[in-house]
Rosetta silent file (secondary structure, phi, psi, omega in degrees, C-alpha in Angstrom):
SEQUENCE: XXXXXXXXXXXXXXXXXXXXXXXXXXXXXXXXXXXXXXXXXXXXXXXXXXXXXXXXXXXXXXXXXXXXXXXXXXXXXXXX
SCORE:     score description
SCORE:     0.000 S_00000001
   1 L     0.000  -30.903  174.839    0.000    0.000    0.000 S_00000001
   2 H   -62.819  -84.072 -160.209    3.194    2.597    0.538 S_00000001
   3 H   -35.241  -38.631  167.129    4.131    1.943   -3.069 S_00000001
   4 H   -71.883  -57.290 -170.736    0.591    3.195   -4.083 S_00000001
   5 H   -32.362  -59.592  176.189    0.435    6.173   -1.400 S_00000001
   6 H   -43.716  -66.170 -139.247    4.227    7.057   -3.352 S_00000001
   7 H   -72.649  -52.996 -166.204    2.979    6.661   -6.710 S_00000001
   8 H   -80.462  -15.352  145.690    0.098    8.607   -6.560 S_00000001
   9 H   -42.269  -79.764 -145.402    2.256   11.815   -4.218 S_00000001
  10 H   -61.634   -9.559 -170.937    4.380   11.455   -7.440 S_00000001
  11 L    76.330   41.365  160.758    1.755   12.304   -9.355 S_00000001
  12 L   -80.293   94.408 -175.273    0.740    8.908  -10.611 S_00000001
  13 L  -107.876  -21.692 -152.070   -3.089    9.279  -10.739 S_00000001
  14 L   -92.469   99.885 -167.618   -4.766    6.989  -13.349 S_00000001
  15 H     5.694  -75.565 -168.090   -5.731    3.342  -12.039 S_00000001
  16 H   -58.606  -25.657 -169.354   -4.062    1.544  -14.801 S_00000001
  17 H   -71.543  -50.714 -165.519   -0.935    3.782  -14.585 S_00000001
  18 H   -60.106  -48.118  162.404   -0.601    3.367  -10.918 S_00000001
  19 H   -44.385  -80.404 -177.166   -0.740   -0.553  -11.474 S_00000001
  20 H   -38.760  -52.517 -175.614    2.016   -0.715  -13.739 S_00000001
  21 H  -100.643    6.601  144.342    4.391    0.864  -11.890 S_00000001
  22 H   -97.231   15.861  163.102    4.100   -0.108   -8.380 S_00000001
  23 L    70.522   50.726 -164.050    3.587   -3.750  -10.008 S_00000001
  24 L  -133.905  146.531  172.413    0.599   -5.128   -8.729 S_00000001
  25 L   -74.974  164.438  -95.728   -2.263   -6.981  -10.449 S_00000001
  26 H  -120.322  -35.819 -158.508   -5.515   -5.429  -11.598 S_00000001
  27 H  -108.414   -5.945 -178.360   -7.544   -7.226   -8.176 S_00000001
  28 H   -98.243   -8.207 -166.192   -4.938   -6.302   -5.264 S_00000001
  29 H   -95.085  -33.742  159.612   -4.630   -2.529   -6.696 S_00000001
  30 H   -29.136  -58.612 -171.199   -8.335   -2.729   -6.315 S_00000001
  31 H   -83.794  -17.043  168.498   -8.393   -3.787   -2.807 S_00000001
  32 H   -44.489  -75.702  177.610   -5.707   -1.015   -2.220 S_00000001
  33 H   -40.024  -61.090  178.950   -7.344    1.632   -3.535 S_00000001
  34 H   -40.869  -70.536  178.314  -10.415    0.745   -1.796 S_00000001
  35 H   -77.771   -4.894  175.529   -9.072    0.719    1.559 S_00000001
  36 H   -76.617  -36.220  173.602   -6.758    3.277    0.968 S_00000001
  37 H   -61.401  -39.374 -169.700   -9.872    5.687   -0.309 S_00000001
  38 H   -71.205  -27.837  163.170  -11.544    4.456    2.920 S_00000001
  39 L   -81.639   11.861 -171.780   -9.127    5.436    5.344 S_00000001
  40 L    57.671    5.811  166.870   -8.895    8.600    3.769 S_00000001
  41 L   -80.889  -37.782  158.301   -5.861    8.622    3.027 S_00000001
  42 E   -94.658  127.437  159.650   -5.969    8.654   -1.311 S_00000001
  43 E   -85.954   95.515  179.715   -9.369   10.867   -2.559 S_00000001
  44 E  -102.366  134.791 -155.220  -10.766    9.396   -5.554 S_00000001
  45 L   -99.165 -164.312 -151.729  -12.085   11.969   -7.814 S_00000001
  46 L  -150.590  138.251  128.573  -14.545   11.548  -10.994 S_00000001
  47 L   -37.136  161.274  157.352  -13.689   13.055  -14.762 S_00000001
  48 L   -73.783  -32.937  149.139  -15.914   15.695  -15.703 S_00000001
  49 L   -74.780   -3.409  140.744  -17.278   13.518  -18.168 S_00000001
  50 L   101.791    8.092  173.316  -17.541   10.812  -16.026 S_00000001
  51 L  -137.702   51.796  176.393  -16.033    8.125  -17.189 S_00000001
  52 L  -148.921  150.061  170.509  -12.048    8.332  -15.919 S_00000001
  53 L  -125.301  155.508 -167.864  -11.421    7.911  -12.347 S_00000001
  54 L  -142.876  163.608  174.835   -8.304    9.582  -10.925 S_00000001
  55 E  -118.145  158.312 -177.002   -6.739    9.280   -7.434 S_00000001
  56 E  -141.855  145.260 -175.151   -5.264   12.181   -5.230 S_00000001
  57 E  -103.758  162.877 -170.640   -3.482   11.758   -1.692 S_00000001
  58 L   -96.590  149.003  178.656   -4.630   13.635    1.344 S_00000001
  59 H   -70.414   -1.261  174.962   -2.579   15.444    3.759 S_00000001
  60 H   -73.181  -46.081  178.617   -3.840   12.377    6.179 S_00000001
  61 H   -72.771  -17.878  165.974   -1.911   10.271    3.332 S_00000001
  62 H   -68.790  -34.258  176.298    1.092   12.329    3.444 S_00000001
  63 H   -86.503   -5.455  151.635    1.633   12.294    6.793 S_00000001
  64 H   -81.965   33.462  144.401    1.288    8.450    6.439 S_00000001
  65 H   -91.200  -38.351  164.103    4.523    8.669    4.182 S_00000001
  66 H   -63.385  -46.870  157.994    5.836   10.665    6.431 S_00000001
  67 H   -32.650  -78.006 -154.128    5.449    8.248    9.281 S_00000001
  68 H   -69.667   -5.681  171.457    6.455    5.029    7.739 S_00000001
  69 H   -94.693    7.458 -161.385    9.826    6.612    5.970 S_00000001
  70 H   -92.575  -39.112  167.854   10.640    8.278    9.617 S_00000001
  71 H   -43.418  -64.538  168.974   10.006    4.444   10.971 S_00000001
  72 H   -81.081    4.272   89.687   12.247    2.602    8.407 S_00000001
  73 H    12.188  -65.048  174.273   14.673    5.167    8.731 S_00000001
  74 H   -67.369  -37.026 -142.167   14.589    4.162   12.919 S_00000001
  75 L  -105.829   -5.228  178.029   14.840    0.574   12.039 S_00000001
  76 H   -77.039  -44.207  174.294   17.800    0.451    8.996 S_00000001
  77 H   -53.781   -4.044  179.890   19.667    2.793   11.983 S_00000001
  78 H   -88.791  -62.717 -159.656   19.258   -0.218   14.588 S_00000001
  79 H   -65.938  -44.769  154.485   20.184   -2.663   12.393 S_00000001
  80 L    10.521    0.000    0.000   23.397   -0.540   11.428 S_00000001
């Protein structure tokens, strides 16, 4: 799920886009999305015509990026 949160901060918005490059199949980027939109953390927005869906992260999801690199960060310095 970090590898989406990154993708789409990067400005990787478009389902299919987002799939390819954090490398996940079509039904786990699904369940991602889903709970990631549900936690609030990724906003998923509507074209204006109504048939593209696009995703956007939230400052809730930013600060869970922030969090989890300030984590692995503590734990590659332990292992050190």
């Amino acid at each position: 799920m970090y590898s989406v949160l990154k993708k789409v901060e990067s400005g990787v918005d478009k389902p299919t886009r987002i799939r390819y490059e954090a490398r996940l199949s079509w039904s786990l980027l699904v369940k991602y999305l889903d709970f990631l939109v549900f936690r609030q953390l990724l906003e998923e927005k509507v074209s204006e015509s109504g048939k593209r869906r696009f995703y956007c992260i939230t400052d809730k999801g930013k600060e869970f990026i922030d969090v989890h690199e300030r984590i692995d960060e503590e734990f590659s310095l332990a292992v050190s």
